[in-house]
C-alpha positions as CSV (number, residue, x, y, z in Angstrom):
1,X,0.0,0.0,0.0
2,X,1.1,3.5,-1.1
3,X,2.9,5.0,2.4
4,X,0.6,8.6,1.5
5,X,-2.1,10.4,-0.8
6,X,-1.5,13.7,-2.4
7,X,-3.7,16.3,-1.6
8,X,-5.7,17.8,-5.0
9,X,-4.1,20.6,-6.4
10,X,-6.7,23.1,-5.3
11,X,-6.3,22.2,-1.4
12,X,-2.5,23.0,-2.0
13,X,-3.3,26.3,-3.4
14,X,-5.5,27.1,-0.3
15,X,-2.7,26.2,2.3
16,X,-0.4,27.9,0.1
17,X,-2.3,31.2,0.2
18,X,-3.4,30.8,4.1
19,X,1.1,30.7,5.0
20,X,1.4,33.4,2.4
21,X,-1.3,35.9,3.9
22,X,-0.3,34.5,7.3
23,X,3.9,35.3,6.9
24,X,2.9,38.8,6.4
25,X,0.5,39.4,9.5
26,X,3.4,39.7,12.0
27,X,2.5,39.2,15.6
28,X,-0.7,36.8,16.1
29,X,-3.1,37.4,18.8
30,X,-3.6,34.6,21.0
31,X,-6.1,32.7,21.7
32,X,-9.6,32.8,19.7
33,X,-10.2,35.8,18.0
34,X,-11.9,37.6,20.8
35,X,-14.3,40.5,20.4
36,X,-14.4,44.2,21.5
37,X,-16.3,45.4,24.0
38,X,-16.5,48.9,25.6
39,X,-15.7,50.0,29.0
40,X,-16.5,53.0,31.4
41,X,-17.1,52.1,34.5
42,X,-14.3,54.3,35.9
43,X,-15.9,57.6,34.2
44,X,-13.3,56.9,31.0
45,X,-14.4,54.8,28.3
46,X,-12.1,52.3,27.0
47,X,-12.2,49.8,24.4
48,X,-10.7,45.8,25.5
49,X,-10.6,42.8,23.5
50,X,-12.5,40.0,25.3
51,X,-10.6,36.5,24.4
52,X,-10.1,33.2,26.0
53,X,-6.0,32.8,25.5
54,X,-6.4,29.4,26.3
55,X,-9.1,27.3,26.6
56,X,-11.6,27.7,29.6
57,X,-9.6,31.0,30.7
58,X,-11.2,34.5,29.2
59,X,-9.2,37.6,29.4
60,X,-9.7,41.2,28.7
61,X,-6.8,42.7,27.7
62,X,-6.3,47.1,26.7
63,X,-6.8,48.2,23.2
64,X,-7.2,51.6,23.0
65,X,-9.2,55.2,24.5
66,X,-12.6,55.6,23.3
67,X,-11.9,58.0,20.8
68,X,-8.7,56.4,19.5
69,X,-10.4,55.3,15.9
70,X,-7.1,54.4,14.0
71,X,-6.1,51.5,17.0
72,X,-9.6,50.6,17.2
73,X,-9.9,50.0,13.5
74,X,-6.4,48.0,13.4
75,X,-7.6,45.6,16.1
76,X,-10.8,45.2,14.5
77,X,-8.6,44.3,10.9
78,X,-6.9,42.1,13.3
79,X,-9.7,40.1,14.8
80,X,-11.2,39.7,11.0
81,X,-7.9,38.5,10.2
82,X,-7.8,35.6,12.5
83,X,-11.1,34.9,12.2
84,X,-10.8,34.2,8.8
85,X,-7.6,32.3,9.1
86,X,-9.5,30.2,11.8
87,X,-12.2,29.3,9.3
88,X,-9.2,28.2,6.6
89,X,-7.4,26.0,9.0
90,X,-11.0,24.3,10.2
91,X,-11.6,23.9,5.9
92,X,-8.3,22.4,5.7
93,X,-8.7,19.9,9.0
94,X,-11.4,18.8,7.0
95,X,-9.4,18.0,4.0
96,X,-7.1,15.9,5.7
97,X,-4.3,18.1,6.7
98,X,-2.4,17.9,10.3
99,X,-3.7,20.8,12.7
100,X,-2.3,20.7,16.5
101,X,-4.0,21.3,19.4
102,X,-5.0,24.4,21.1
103,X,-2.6,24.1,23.9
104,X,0.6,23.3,21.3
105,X,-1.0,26.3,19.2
106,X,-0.9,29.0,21.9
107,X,2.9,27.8,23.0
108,X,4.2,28.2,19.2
109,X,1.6,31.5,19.1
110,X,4.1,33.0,22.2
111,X,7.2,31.6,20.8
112,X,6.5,32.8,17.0
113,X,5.4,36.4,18.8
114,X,8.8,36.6,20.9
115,X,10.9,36.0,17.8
116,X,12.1,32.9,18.9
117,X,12.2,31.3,15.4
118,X,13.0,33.7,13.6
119,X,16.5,33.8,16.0
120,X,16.9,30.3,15.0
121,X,14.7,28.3,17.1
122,X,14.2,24.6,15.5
123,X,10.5,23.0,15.7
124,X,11.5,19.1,15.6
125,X,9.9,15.7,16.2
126,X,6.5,14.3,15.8
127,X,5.2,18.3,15.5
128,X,7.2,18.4,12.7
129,X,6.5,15.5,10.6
130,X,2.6,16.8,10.8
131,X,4.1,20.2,9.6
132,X,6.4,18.6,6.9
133,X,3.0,16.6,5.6
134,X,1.0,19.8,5.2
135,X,3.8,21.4,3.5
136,X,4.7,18.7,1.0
137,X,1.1,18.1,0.3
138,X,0.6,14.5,2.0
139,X,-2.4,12.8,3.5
140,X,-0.5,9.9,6.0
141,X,-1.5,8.7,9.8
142,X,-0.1,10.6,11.9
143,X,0.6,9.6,16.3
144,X,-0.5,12.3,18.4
145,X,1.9,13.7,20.5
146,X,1.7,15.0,23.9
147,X,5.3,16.5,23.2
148,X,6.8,20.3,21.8
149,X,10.4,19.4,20.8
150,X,12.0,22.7,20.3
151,X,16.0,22.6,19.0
152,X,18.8,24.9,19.0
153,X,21.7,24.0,16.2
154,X,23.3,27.4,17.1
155,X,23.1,29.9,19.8
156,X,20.2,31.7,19.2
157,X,20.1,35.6,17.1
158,X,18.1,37.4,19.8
159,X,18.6,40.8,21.1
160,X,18.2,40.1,24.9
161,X,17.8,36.5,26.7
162,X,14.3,35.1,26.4
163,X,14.0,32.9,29.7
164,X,12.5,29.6,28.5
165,X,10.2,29.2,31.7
166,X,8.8,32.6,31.9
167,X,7.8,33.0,28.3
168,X,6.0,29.9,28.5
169,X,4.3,31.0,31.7
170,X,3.7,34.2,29.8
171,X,0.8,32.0,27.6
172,X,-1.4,31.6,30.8
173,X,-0.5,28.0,31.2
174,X,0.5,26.6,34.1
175,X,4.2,25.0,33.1
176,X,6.4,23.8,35.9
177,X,9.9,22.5,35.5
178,X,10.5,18.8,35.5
179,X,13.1,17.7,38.2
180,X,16.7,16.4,36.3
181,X,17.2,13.2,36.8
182,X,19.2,12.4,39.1
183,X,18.2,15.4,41.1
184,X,21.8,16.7,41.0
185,X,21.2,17.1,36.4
186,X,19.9,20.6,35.6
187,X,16.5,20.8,34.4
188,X,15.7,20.3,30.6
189,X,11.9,20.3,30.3
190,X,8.8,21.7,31.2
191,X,4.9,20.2,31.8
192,X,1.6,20.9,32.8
193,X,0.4,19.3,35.4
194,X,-0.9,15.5,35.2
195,X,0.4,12.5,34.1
196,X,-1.1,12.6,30.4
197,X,-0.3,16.5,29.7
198,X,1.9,18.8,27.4
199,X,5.5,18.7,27.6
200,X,8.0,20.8,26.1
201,X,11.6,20.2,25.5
202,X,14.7,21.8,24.5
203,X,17.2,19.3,22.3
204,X,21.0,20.3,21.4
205,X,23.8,18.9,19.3
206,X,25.9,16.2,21.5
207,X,27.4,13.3,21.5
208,X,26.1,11.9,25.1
209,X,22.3,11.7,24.1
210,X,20.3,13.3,27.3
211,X,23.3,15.1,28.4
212,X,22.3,18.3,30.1
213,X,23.6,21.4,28.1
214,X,23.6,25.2,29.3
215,X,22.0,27.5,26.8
216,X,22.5,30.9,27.7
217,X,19.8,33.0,25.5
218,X,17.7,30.8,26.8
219,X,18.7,31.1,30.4
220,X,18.4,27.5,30.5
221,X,19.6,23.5,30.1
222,X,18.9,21.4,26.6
223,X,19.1,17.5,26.1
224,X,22.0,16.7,24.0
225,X,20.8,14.3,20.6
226,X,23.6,12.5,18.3
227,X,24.0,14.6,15.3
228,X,21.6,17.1,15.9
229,X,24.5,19.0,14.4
230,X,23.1,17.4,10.8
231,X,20.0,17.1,11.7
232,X,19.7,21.2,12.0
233,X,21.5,22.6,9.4
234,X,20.1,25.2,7.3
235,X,16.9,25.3,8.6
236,X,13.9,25.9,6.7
237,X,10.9,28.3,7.4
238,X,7.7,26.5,6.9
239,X,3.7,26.9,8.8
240,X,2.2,24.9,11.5
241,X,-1.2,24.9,11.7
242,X,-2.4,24.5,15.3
243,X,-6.1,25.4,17.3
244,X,-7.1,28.1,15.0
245,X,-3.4,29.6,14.1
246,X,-1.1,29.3,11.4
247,X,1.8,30.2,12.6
248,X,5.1,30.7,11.1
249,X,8.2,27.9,12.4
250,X,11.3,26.9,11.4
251,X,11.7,23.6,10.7
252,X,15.0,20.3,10.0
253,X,15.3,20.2,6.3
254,X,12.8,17.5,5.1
255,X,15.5,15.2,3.5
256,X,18.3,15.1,6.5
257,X,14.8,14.5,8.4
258,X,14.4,11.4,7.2
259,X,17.7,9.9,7.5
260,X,18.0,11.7,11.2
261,X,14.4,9.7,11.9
262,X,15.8,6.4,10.3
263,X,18.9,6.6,12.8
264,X,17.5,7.2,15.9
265,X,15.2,4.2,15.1
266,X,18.4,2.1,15.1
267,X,18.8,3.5,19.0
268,X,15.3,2.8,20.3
269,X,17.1,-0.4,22.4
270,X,13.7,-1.4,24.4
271,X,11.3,0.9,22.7
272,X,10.1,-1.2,19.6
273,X,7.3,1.2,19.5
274,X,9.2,4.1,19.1
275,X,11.2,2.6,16.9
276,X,8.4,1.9,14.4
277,X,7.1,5.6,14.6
278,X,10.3,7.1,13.5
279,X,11.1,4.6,10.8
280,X,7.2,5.2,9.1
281,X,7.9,9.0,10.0
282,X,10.8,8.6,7.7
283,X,9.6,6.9,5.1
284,X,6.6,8.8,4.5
285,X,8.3,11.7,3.9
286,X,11.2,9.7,2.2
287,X,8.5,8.6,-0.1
288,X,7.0,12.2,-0.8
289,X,10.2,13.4,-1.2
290,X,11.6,10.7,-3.4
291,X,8.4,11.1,-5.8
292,X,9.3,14.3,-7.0
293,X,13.0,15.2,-6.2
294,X,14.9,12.3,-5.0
295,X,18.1,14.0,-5.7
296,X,17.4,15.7,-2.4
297,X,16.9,12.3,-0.4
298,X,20.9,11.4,-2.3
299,X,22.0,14.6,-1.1
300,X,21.3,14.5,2.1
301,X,22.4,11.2,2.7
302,X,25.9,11.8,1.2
303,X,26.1,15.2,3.9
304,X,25.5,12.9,6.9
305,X,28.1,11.6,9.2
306,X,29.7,8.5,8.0
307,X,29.1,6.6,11.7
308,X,25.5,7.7,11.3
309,X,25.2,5.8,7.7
310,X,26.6,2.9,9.4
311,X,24.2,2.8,11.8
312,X,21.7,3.2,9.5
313,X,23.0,0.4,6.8
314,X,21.8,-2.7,8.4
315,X,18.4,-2.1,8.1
316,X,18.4,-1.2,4.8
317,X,17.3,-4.3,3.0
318,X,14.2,-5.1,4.9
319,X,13.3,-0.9,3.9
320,X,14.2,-1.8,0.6
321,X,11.4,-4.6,0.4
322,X,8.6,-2.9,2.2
323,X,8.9,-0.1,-0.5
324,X,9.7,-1.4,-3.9
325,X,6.4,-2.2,-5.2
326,X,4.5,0.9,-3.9
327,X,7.5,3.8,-3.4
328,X,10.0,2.3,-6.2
329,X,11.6,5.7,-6.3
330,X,12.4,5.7,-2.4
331,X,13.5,1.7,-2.8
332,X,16.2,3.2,-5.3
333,X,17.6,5.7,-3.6
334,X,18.0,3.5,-0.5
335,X,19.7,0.7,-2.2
336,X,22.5,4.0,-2.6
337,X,23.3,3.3,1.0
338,X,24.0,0.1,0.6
């Protein structure tokens, strides 16, 4: 069986014009769209946006003097603005392509607002498969995931620190850090409380995998991943869409995505489940990839690290066989490797 479906042409087109219209709004407002609603019940009228931020929470945040036409007619162009990207990413749920949760959605809403990807900020793991899917034009099953993997390739191109903990507090949510283990290892990773709930991590280039590593513009500790290095070089910006946002990321090259995913499934000792996500993770988007520019899938795997092709090698042949008949053009490029 065929590893995706293309979406039609036309439902491209659509996602193409929502990340177009989208790159070019700037900051997002959070939450839903809100409405406006006028105050004076200290004797000066003001005008507020009335939002829930995240779910079950409604805020009322300042917009402007009664009075104040030109702000009140940019927040109203704002709130029409996200409504109708709301109404786009519902239309393209429906359609079959990979929207994120409100929760994931207001965390990447702060992080996109504080300029944290455009400074160099990395959106990796299962999050970004789903994004890579929408972006090359894929239908595929894809795990939910409880997890935000941010990386950090290199230090980050901010103009003052952005402490991780604070500026995810910032969203409303209630995010505590998760105790190192042992107690004595810095803290890598923040949750919301319960046993089933969001978790966000920070991931670095090392070669002790889970190594604590101290990241400065962050005011904070990463996990250190094998070749992470690879994995995150050159970056490319691409959309997430998420709750009701589309919302502008950066993400790993598709390509040195797949070969990265194929490798770590060669390390998932006692995790067979794991395992099989990351190697169908890779070869869904090896497949799409290899369909329509397979030189890229070559390329990549002649850039990465010859220890991590080694790794990689054994399990070649049995990839091989589950592709030929329905991906010939991945089956070929992995028999390079060999």
């Amino acid at each position: 069986m065929p590893l995706y479906r293309p979406h039609e042409l036309a439902f491209r087109t659509q996602y193409a014009e929502l990340k177009e219209r989208t790159f070019a709004a700037g900051p997002l407002l959070a939450g839903t769209p809100g409405s406006l609603v006028l105050r004076s019940g200290t004797g000066y009228p003001n005008w507020y946006r009335v939002s829930y931020p995240v779910p079950g929470k409604v805020k009322e945040e300042w917009v402007c003097k009664d009075g104040d036409d030109e702000s009140l007619t940019a927040m109203r162009e704002r709130i029409a603005f996200h409504e109708w990207v709301a109404q786009q990413v519902s239309l393209l749920r429906k359609l079959g392509f990979q929207v994120a949760d409100k929760v994931t959605s207001r965390v990447l809403v702060e992080l996109h607002n504080q300029q944290a990807f455009d400074a160099g900020l990395v959106l990796v793991g299962t999050l970004a498969y789903t994004a890579w899917l929408n972006e090359l034009g894929g239908i595929a099953v894809a795990t939910r995931t409880q997890d935000i993997d941010l990386a950090r390739g290199k230090p980050l191109k901010l103009a003052a620190p952005l402490p991780f903990l604070p500026t995810l507090q910032a969203t409303g949510l209630a995010f505590t850090a998760v105790p190192g283990l042992p107690s004595s290892e810095p803290t890598t990773s923040v949750k919301l409380p319960g046993t089933q709930s969001l978790r966000v991590d920070v991931l670095v280039p090392g070669k002790k995998i889970g190594a604590p590593v101290k990241v400065p513009e962050l005011e904070w500790h990463a996990q250190a991943v094998p070749y992470y290095d690879y994995l995150l070089d050159d970056p490319e910006p691409a959309a997430m869409l998420a709750g009701g946002h589309c919302i502008r990321v950066r993400l790993p090259q598709a390509a040195r995505f797949v070969w990265h995913k194929l490798y770590a499934s060669t390390q998932r000792s006692g995790f067979p489940e794991k395992a099989a996500k990351d190697r169908q993770q890779a070869l869904v988007l090896g497949a799409m990839i290899a369909d329509s520019e397979s030189h890229l899938l070559l390329e990549a795997m002649q850039a990465a690290p010859a220890s991590m092709r080694k790794a990689i090698r054994p399990t070649i042949s049995s990839l091989v066989t589950s592709t030929q008949q329905a991906h010939p053009e991945l089956a070929d490029v992995l028999r390079e490797m060999c």
